[in-house]
N, C-alpha and C positions, 0 to 999 in steps of 0.2 A: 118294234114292229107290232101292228093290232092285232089280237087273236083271228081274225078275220083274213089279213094277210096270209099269218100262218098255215091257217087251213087250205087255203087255194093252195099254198105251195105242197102241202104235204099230200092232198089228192092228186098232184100231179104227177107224181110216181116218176121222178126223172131219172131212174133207171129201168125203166119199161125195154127202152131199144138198146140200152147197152148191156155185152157179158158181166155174166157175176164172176166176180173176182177169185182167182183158183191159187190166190196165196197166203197166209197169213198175216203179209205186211199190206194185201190190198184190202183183206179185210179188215185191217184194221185203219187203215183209210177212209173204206164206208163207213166204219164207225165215227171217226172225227168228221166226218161230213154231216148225219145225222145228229151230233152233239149242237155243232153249230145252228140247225135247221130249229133244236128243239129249247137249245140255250135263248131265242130270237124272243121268245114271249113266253118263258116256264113259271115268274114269277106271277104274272096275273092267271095263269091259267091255274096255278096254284090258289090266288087269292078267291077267285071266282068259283073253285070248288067243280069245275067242267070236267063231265065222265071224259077219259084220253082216246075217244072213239080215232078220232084222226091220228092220234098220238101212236098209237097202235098198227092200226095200216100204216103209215109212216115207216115203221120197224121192219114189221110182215115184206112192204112193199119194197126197202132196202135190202131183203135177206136175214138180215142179224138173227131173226129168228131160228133159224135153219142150220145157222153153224155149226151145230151139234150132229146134225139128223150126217147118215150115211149116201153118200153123192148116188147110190142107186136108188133112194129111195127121194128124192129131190134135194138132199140134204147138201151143204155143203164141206162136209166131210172133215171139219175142221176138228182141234183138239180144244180140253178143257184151259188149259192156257192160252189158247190165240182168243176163246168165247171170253174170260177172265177179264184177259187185254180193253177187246172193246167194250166189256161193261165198265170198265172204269174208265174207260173213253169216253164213258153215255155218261156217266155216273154226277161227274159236277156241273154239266148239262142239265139233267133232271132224272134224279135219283130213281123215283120209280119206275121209271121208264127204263133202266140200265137193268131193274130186275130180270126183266121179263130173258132178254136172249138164256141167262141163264137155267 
């Protein structure tokens, strides 16, 4: 898929209208979803050297980011093992990208 592809899908935020996920096995579902989304073209975006601006909201936009933070505070309340989990979900997707929830 051309990086061009990619970006349209990842601005699309296709969990805008759906709940986030309030278990540790659906989080980490979101995370195999965004593996797939970011596994679709990581090597040229790699090769191309392109700042992961989309790559990023991608993440943000899926939640993953959040899993740590406290569900009163928008966070998803998760533990350092369910966050662990989906970084190595992200992780042979695209490495740096798997940093970030952590």
């Amino acid at each position: 898929m051309p990086y061009a592809t990619l970006t349209a899908a990842a601005l699309d935020n296709r969990w805008a209208d759906s709940p986030r996920p309030t278990t540790p096995q659906g989080w980490l579902d979101r995370a195999t979803e965004v593996a797939d989304i970011l596994a679709a073209d990581a090597v040229e975006r790699d090769v191309a050297g392109r700042t992961p601006r989309d790559e990023v909201r991608l993440l943000k936009d899926s939640g993953l980011v959040t899993l740590l933070g406290p569900v009163e505070h928008g966070g998803a309340g998760q533990t350092w093992e369910t966050t662990y989990q989906g970084s190595r979900l992200v992780a042979p997707a695209d490495g740096s990208m798997a940093q970030l929830p952590g």
